[in-house]
N, C-alpha and C positions, 0 to 999 in steps of 0.2 A: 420448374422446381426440380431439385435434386435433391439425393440424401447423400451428407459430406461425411467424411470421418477426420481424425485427427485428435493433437491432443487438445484439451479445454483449454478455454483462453483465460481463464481463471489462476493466477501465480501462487499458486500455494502449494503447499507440501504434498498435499490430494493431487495434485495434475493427474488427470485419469484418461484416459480414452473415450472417446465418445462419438456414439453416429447422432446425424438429426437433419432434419428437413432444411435444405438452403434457400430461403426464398428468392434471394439476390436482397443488394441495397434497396433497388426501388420498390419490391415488394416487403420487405423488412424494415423500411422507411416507413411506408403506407399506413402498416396496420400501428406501427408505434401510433404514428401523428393519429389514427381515429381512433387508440387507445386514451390518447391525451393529445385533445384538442388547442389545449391551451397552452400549450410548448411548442415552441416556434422550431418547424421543421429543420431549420442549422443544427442543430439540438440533436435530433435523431442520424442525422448525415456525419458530423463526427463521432456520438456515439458508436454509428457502425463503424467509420473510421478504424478507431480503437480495438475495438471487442472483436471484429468479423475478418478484419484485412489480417492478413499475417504480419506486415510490417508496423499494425499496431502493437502489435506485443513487445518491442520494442519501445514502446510511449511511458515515458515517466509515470504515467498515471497505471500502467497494468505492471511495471518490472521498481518495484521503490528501491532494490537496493541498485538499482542507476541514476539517483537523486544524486546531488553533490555532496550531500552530507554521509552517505551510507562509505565516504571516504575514514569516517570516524567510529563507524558498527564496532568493528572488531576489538579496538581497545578499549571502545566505552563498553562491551560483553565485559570484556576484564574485570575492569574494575568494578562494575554492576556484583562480581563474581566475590570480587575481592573486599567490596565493602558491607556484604551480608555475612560473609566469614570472621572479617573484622569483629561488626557488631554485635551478631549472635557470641562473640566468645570474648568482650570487652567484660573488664570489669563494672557494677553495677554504679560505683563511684565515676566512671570514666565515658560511661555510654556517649552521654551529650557531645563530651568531646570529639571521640570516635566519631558517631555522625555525621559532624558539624566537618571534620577534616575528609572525611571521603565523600561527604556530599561537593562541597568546596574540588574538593580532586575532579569528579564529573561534569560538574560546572566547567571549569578548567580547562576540559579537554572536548569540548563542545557541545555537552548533552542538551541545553538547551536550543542550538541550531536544529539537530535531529529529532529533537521531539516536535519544533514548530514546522519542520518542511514535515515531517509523520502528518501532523494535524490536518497541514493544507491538502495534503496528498487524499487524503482519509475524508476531508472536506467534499474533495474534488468528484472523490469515485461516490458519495453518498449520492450527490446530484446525476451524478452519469446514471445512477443506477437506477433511479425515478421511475 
């Protein structure tokens, strides 16, 4: 056993520094699988994959804007931007409309790809996270 330092394998804005006890995979394997019996050891061996190797952090599942769709982030922010300013300042006569064209505009430009790989992604980490 050691105590590692580095930053958290955690992708969020928090990224913090952190010490903590290294058990290795095989003993960080171990105690997972006699936490839960009933998840099949492959399970805890990629998990640490991901979470513990540094080259997971690279893995789609801990860096989401490396998905293929996070090719479309930046202009669907835009417009996300642009059709709350839209709407909040449409006439009371014209809302539906407004809506209905810059929802239509986000469709368009792929927001439902990025919301469905979000999901699976989000899917994905819920089960890792067991």
């Amino acid at each position: 056993m050691e105590s590692t330092q580095g930053y958290s394998p955690d992708t969020s804005d928090l990224n913090m520094l952190y010490t903590s006890l290294n058990w290795g995979q095989k003993g960080s394997v171990a105690q997972s699988v006699v936490k839960n019996p009933n998840v099949p050891r492959a399970f805890f061996d990629e998990k640490y994959r991901i979470n513990k190797d540094p080259a997971g952090y690279y893995d789609t599942l801990k860096i989401e804007s490396a998905l293929p769709s996070g090719q479309y982030v930046p202009l669907l922010q835009s417009l996300i931007c642009e059709l709350a300013f839209k709407v909040l300042n449409a006439l009371a006569c014209q809302f539906d409309k407004v809506w209905d064209e810059s929802w239509q505009r986000l469709v368009e430009n792929h927001l439902n790809e990025v919301l469905d790989e979000r999901r699976l992604v989000r899917c994905q980490q819920e089960v890792m996270s067991f």
